[in-house]
Structure formats: structure tokens, C-alpha cells
VOVO-522824 format. One record per residue (C-alpha): x, z, y; residue in one letter. Coordinates in nm, 4 decimals, padded with zeros to 6 digits, always signed. Example, Ala and Ser with C-alpha at 12.3 -4.5 7.8 and 13.67 -1.06 7.14 Angstrom:
2
ROSE, +01.2300, +00.7800, -00.4500, A
ROSE, +01.3670, +00.7140, -00.1060, S
This chain:
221
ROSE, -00.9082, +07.0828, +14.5246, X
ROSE, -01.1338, +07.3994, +14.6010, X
ROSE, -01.0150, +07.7717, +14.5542, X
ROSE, -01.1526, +07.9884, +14.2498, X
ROSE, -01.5487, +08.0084, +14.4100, X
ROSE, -01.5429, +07.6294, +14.3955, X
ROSE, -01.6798, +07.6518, +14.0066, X
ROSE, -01.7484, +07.8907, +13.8018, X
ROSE, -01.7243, +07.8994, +13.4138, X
ROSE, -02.0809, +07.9218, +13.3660, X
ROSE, -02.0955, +07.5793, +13.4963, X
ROSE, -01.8700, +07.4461, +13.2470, X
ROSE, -02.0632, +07.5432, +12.9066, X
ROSE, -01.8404, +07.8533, +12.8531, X
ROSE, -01.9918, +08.1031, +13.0277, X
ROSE, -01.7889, +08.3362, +13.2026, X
ROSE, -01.4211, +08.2245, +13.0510, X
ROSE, -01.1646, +08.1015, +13.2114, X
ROSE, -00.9058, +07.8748, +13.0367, X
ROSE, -00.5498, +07.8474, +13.2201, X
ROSE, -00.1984, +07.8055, +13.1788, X
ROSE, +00.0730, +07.9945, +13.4535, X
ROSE, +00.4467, +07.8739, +13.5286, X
ROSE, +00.7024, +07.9911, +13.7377, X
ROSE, +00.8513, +07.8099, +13.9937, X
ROSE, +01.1536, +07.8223, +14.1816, X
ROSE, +01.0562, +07.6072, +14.5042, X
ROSE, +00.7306, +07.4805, +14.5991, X
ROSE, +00.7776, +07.0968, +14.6500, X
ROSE, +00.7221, +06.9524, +14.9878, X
ROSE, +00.4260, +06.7272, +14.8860, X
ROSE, +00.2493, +07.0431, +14.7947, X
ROSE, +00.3375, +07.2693, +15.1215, X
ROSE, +00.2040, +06.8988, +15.2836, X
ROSE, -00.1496, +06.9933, +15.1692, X
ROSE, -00.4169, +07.1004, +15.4112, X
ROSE, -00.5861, +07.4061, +15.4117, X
ROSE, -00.3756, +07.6351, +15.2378, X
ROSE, -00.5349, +08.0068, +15.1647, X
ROSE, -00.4258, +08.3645, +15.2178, X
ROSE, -00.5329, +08.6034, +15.0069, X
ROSE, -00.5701, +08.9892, +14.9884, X
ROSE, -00.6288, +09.1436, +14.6718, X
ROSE, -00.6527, +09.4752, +14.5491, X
ROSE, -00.7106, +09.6290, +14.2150, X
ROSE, -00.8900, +09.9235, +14.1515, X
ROSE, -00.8602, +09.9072, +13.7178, X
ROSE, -00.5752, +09.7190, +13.5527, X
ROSE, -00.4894, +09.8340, +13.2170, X
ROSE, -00.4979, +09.7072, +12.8788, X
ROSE, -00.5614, +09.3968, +13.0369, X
ROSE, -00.9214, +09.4816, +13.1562, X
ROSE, -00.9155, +09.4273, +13.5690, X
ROSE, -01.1419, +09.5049, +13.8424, X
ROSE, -01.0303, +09.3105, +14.1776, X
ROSE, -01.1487, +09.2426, +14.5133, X
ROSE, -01.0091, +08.9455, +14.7002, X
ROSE, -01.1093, +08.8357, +15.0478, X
ROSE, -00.9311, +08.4967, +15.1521, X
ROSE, -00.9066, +08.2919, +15.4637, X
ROSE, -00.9141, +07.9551, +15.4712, X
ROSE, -00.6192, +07.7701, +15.6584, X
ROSE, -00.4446, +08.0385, +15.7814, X
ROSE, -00.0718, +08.0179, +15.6434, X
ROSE, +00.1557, +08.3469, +15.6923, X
ROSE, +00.5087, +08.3254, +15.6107, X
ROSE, +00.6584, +08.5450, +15.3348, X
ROSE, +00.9911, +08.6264, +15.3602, X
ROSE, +00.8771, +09.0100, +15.1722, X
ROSE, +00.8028, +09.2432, +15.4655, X
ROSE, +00.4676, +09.1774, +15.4503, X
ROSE, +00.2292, +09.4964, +15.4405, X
ROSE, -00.1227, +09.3863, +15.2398, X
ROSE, -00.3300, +09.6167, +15.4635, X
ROSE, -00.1150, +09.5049, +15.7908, X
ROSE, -00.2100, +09.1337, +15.6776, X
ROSE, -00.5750, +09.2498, +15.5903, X
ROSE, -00.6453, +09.4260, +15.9370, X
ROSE, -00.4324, +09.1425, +16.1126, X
ROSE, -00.7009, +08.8576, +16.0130, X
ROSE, -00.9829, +09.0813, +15.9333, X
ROSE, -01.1666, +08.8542, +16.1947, X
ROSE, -01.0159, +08.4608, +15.9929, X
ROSE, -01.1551, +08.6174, +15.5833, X
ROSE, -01.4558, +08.3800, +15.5377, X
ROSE, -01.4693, +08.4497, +15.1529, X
ROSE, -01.4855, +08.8060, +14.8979, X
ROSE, -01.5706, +08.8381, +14.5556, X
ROSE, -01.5691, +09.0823, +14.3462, X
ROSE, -01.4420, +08.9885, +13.9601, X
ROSE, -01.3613, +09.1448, +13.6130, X
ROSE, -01.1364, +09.0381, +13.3628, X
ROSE, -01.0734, +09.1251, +12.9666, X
ROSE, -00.7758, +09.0630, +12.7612, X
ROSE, -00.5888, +08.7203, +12.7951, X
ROSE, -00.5630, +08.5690, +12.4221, X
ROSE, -00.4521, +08.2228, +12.3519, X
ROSE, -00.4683, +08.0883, +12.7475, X
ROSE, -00.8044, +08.2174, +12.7458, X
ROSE, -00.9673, +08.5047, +12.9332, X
ROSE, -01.3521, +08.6479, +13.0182, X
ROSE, -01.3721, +08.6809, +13.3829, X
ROSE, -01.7210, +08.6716, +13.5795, X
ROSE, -01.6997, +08.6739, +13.9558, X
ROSE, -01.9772, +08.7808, +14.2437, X
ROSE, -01.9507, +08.7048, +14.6088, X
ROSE, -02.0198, +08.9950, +14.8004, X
ROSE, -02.0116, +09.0380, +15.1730, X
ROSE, -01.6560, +08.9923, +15.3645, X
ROSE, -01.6842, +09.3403, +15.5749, X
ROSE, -01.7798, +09.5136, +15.2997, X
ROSE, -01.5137, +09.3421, +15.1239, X
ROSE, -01.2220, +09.4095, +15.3780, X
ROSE, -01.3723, +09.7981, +15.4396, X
ROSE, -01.3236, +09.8287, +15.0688, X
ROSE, -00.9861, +09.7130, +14.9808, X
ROSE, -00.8502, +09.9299, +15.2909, X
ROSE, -01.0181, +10.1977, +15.1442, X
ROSE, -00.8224, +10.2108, +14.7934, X
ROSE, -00.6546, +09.9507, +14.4885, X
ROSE, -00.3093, +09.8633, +14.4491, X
ROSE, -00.2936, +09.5684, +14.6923, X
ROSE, -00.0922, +09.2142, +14.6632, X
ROSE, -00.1022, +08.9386, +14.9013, X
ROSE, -00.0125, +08.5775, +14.8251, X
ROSE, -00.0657, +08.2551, +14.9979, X
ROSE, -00.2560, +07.9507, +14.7675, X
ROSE, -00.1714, +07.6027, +14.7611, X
ROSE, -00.3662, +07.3744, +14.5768, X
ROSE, -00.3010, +06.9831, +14.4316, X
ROSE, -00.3915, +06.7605, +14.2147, X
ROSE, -00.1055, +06.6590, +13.9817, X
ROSE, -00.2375, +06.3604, +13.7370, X
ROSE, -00.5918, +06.4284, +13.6028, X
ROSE, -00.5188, +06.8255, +13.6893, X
ROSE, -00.5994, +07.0852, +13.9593, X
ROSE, -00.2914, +07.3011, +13.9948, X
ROSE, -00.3140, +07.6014, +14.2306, X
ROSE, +00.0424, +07.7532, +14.3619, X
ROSE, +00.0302, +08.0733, +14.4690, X
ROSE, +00.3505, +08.1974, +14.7002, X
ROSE, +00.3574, +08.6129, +14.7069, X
ROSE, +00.4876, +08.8366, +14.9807, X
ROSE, +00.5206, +09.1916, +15.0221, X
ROSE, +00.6614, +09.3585, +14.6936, X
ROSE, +00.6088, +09.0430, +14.4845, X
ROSE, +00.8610, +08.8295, +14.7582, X
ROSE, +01.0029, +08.5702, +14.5656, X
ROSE, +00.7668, +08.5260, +14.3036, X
ROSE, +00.6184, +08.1537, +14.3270, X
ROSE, +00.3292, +08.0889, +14.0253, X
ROSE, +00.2006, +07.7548, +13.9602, X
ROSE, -00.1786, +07.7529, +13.7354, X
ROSE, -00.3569, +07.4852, +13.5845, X
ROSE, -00.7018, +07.5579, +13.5133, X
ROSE, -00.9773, +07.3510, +13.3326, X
ROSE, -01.3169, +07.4302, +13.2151, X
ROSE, -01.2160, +07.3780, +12.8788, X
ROSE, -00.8462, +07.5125, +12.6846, X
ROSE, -00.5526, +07.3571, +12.8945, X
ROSE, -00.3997, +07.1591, +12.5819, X
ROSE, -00.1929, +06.8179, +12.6421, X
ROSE, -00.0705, +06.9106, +12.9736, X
ROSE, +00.1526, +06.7290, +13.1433, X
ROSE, +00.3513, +07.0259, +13.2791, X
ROSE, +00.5367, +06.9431, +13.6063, X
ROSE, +00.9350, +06.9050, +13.6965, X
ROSE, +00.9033, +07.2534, +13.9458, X
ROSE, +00.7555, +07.4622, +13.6288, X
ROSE, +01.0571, +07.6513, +13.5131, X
ROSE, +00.9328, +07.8032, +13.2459, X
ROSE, +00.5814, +07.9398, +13.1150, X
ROSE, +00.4561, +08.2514, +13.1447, X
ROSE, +00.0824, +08.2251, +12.9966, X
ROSE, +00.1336, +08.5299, +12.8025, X
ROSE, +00.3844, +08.7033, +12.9534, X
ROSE, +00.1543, +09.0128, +13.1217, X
ROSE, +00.4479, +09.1341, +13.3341, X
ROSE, +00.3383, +08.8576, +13.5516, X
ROSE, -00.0425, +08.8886, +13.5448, X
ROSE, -00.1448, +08.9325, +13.9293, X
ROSE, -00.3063, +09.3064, +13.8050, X
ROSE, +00.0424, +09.3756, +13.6473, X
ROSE, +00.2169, +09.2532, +13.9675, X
ROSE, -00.0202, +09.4784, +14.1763, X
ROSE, +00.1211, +09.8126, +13.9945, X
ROSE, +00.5290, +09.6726, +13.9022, X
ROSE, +00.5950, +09.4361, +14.1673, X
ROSE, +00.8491, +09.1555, +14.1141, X
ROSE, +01.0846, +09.2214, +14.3668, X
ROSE, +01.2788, +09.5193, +14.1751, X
ROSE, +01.2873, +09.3044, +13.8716, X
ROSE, +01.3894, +08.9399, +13.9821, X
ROSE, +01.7019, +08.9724, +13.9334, X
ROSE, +01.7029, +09.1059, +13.5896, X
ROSE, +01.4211, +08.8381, +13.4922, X
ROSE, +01.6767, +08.5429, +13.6014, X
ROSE, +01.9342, +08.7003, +13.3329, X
ROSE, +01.6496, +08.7298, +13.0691, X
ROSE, +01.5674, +08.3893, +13.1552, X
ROSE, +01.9039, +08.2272, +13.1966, X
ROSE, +01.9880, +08.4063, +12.8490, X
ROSE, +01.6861, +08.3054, +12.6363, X
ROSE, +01.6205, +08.0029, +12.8102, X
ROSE, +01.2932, +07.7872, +12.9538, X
ROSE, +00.9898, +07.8449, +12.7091, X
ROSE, +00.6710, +07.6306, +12.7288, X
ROSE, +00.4031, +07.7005, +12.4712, X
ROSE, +00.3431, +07.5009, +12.1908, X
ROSE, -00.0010, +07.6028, +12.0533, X
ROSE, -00.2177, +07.3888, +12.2891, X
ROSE, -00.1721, +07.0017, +12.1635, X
ROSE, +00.1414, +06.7973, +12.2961, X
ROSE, +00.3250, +06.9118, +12.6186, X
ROSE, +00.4664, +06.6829, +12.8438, X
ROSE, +00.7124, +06.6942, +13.0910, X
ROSE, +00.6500, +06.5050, +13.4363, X
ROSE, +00.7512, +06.4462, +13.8041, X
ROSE, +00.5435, +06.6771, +13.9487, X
ROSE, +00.2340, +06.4129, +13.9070, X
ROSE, +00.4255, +06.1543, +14.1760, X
């Protein structure tokens, strides 16, 4: 499975939407870490409020940096400033419903790189992608700040309804903002993990029921 350039939503019959569902994960399971050509990614956000975003992201493709949470964005960014081989530039509205306007434009990787250096509140990740079932699932793995935070997606071109939703998704966070990547990129998880695992070992797991009949799998084996 491709990264987010592979398609857009204009391809789909949408137009610029994109329909997805997030989960967090504890661990990321070994089949997945097995897949080739895993991406690192620099983002940084220069609007994020109200859930309107402006990001730039430059990635490079199979490179795989271990985060254990010392990682500096703009140390990572100048470290393989030479290994990015993809920028865009996107915008996103308001999330309602699993569903969320975003339209994306490549733009050149130096200016890319020169830019994020240059200002935006930064995050950097590394992104796994799978197919589980029918599904492409991307797992993204944060460092820096964000260090433990693991995030599994499943994105279609259409609303993500009947999903088979996989053993390693602990609970769903669709429409929880505090863990939108912009919302990450100003309150990092770190400071809060601990106080999210009492939240979530009070209330309990919580998958959404709006979006047809959820079902609960072995991670697609």
C-alpha cells in the first residue's frame, strides 16, 4: 500500500474529502514492522485551530529511525535533508462524522525542507502501511514529544463503515481531536499518557457505532 500522494480524493468521486477512521494502539505487531519500505515523516503546522490545518510534510521513503522520544523534528529534518523524496503542502476543515475536506499539492522538497525549518509546530512520526482484509491501514509510530503514541488509520475513498477493526486497535479515537496530528503538534502526548491510560482504563475501550456493523478481527491474519 502507497503513502497519502498515492490517491487523492478527487479520484474517488468525492472531491477533495477524505473518509477515515483512527485507533490507538499499544504495540505495532511484528507482521506490520515486517513490511518494506516504511516512511519517515516531518511535519509542521503553521494553522491548527478550530480544526482548520495548514501542514507541510516532506517524507522519505525507506528510511526507518528509531523512536525511543529524544528525537528533535528539525535534528531529523536536517539529518536526512539529502533521503526526503516527497512534500506537499495540504489543508484541512473540521472532522464531522469520520469525514474531513482536505486537498493536497506537491510542491518542491527544498523548498519544502527550507520551509518547515523556517517556522510550524513540528512532529515527526514513522509510517507503516498494510493491508488487513479488503483494507489499507497506515500505522504511524511518533517520536519526539508525541513518544509513545502509536495510531493505526483506515482510509477508503468512500465512509469507513463495516470495518473489521483489528485485535492491536485499543480503542477509537475518530473524534477525539486531542489526538488529531495538528492537535498533537501544539499538546504533545507525552505529558498526557499517563493520565489518558487512567481515562481510558476508567471509561473503558470505545469503538464507534454510527458507521454500519463493526467487527472485531485478528489483525487481518
Amino acid at each position: 500500500m502507497g503513502t497519502d500522494e498515492d490517491m487523492t480524493m478527487s479520484d474517488t468521486g468525492y472531491g477533495d474529502f477524505e473518509f477515515e477512521r483512527r485507533f490507538l494502539v499499544r504495540e505495532v505487531p511484528d507482521h506490520v514492522l515486517a513490511e518494506p519500505d516504511p516512511v519517515l515523516i516531518v511535519q509542521s503546522y503553521f494553522l491548527a485551530a478550530d480544526g482548520y490545518a495548514m501542514r507541510l510534510r516532506v517524507q522519505a521513503s525507506s528510511v526507518l529511525l528509531a523512536m525511543d522520544g529524544t528525537e528533535d523534528p528539525l535534528d531529523v529534518l536536517d539529518r536526512f535533508a539529502a533521503q526526503f523524496d516527497f512534500c506537499a503542502l495540504t489543508v484541512k476543515g473540521p472532522q464531522v462524522g469520520g469525514t474531513r475536506y482536505e486537498a493536497e499539492r506537491q510542491i518542491d522538497v527544498h523548498m519544502g525542507v527550507e520551509m518547515i525549518r523556517r517556522g510550524g509546530a513540528r512532529i515527526v512520526k514513522n509510517r507503516y502501511a498494510t493491508w488487513i482484509g479488503a483494507d489499507g491501514w497506515v500505522i504511524d509510530v511518533f517520536g519526539g514529544a508525541n513518544h509513545p503514541l502509536v495510531v493505526a488509520e483506515c482510509e477508503r475513498g468512500g465512509p469507513v463503515t463495516d470495518l473489521s477493526i483489528p485485535d492491536f486497535a485499543i480503542t477509537e479515537i475518530t473524534d477525539d481531536w486531542r489526538f488529531a496530528n495538528e492537535s498533537l503538534s501544539q499538546r504533545p502526548f507525552g505529558p498526557w499518557a499517563a493520565a489518558y491510560d487512567v481515562e481510558l482504563a476508567q471509561a473503558g475501550p470505545r469503538f464507534l457505532q454510527g458507521f454500519g456493523e463493526n467487527t472485531l478481527g485478528r489483525d487481518g491474519l
